[in-house]
C-alpha positions in Angstrom: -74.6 -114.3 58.4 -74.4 -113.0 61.8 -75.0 -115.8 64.8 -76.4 -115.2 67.4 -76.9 -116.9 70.9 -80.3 -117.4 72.1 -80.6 -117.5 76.0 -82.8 -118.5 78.6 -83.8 -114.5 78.9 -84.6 -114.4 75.2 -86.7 -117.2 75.7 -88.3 -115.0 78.8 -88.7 -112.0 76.8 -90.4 -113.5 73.7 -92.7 -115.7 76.1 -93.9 -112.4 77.6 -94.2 -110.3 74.5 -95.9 -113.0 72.8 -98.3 -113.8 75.9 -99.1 -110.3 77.0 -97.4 -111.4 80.3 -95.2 -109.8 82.7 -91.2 -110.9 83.0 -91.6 -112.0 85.9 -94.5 -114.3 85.1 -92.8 -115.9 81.9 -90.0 -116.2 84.1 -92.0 -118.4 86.1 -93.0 -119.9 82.9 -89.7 -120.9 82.0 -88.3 -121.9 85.1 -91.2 -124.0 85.5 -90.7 -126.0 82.1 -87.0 -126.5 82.6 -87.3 -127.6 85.6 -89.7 -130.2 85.4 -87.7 -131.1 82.1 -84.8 -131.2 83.9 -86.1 -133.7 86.8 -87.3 -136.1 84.6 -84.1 -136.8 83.1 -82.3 -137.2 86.1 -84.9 -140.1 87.4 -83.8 -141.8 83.4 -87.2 -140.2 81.9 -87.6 -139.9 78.4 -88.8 -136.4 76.8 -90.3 -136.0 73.4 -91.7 -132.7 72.5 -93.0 -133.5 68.9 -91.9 -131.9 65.8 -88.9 -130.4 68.1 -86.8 -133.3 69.3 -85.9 -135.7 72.1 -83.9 -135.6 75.0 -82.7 -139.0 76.2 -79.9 -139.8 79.1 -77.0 -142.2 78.1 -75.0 -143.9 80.2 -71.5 -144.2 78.8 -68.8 -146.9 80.3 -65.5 -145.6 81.8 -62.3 -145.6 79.7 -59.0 -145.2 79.3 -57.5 -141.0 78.3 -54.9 -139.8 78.7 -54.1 -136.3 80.3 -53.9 -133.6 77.8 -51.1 -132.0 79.8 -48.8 -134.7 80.6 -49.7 -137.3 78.3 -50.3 -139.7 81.1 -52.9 -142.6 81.1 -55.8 -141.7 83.1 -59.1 -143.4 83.8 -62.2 -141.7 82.5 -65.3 -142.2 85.1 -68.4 -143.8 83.9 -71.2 -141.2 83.6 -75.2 -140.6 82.5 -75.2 -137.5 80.0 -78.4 -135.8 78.4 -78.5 -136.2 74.7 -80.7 -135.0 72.5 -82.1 -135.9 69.2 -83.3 -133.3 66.9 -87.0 -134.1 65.2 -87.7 -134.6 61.6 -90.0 -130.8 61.3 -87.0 -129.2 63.5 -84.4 -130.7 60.7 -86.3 -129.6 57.8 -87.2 -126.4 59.2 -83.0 -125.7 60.0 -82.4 -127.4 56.4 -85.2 -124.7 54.9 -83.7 -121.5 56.5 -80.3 -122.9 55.3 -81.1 -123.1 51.4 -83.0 -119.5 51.7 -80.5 -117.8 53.5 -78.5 -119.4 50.5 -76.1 -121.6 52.7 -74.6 -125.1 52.5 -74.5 -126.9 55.8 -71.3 -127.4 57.1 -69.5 -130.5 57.0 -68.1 -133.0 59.5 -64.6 -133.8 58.3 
């Protein structure tokens, strides 16, 4: 099976073909959606858009690395991530198009 990247302008073009709309209007759309998506999480908001997922921010404590290069010890910064946590319809619909494209999921080793 082929995979393919879906992007922002995907997103854009399907918007406007499914709307009737102009690009530049689902552009808008989009933009519009992200961003306020985008601002919530940074003031530690919570999104859930149902039967898609959740995006959450963790905080995660500094530790100790080490550099790949040298091998020396470094300290790791403390930092807030997004995470997101996939829905139980987005999971079965994945799980669905797996078994009927006739594909086992793969595996974490």
């Amino acid at each position: 099976m082929e995979k393919k990247t879906l992007t922002k302008s995907d997103i854009i073009e399907e918007l406007a073909r499914l709307r009737g709309i102009n690009l530049k209007d689902a552009e808008r759309s989009v933009n519009a959606a992200f961003d306020s998506m985008s601002k919530a999480l940074a003031k530690g908001s919570r999104i859930e858009i149902r039967g898609f997922g959740s995006f959450q921010v963790k905080d995660y404590d500094q530790y100790a690395g080490h550099n790949p290069k040298t091998g020396a010890p470094i300290i790791v910064a403390a930092k807030r991530l997004p995470f997101f946590k996939p829905g139980k319809e987005l999971k079965e619909r994945v799980g669905r198009k797996c078994e009927e494209l006739n594909q086992t999921p793969a595996r974490k080793s």
